[in-house]
N, C-alpha and C positions, 0 to 999 in steps of 0.2 A: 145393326141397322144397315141396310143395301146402300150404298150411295146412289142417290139419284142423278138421271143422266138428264145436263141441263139443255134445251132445244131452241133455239133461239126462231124467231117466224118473222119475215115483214112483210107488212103490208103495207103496200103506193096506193095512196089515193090520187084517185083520175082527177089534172086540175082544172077541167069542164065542169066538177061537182058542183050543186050549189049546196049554199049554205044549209037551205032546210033540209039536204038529203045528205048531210052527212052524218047526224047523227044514226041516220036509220044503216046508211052504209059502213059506220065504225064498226056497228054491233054484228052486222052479220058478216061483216070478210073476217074480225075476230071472231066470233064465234064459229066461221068456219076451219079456220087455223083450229079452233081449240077443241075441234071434234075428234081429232083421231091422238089425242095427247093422252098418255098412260097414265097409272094410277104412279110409276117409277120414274116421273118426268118431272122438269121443273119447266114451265114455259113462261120464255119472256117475249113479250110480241112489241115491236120497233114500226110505231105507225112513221110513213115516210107521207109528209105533207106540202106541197107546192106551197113555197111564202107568201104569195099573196093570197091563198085561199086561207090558208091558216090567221091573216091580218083582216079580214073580211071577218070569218067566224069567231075570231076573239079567244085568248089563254080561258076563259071561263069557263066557254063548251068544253071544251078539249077536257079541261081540270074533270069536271061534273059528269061527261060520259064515262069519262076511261074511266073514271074511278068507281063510277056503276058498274060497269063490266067489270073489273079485279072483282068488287064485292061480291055480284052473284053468282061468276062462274070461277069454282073453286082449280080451276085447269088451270088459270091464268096468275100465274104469280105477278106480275108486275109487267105494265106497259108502259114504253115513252114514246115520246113525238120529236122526230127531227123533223126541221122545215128546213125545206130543197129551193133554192133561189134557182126557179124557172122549171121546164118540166122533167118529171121525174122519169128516168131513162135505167137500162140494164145495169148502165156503166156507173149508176149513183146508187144503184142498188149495191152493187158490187162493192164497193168503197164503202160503204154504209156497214155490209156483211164483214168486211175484211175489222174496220174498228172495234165493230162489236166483237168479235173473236181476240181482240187485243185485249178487251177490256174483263171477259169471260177468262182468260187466261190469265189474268192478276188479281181479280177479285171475284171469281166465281165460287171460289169456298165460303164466301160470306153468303152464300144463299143457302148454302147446306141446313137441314133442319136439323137441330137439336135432340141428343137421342133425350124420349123422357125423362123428366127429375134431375137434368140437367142443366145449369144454364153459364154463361163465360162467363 
């Protein structure tokens, strides 16, 4: 089996959003990430969230969309939510990108799939 090459995406959300338009906004900036994503990829998408937008729309949305999204778009292996106290700038991006790469690099073989008829 190929090892698949893991890709990491974030998406900032604008914290102008309002609450009724985020969920329409999760799904198409992920799904725009998840357009050009291979059949030999493993995509993880890192939604970045202003705090107070994220304490307005509540852990529920958040739970209940993103997990619509993992289930019907088969590209999308797994998405999380950092919330950024205050607005989300290059510079939070950048540290955001820099952890994840930390954390890719000590546990990113746990994503690896299982060649068939195998399992740990």
């Amino acid at each position: 089996m190929d090892k698949k090459r893991i890709r990491v995406s974030h998406v900032a959300i604008p914290g102008n959003l309002s609450v009724l338009k985020l969920k329409g906004y999760l799904r198409t900036a992920i799904a725009e990430v998840a357009k050009d994503s291979g059949d030999n990829e493993i995509l993880l998408v890192k939604v970045l969230v202003p705090q107070a937008l994220g304490l307005r729309a509540g852990e529920k949305l958040f739970d209940k969309v993103l997990q619509g999204i993992v289930d019907k778009d088969s590209r999308v292996r797994r998405v999380s939510v950092e919330f950024v106290d205050g607005e989300i700038t290059a510079d939070r991006i950048a540290a955001s990108e820099a952890r994840t790469q930390k954390e890719i690099d000590a546990y990113g073989h746990l994503l690896e799939d299982e060649p068939d008829g195998t399992s740990p």
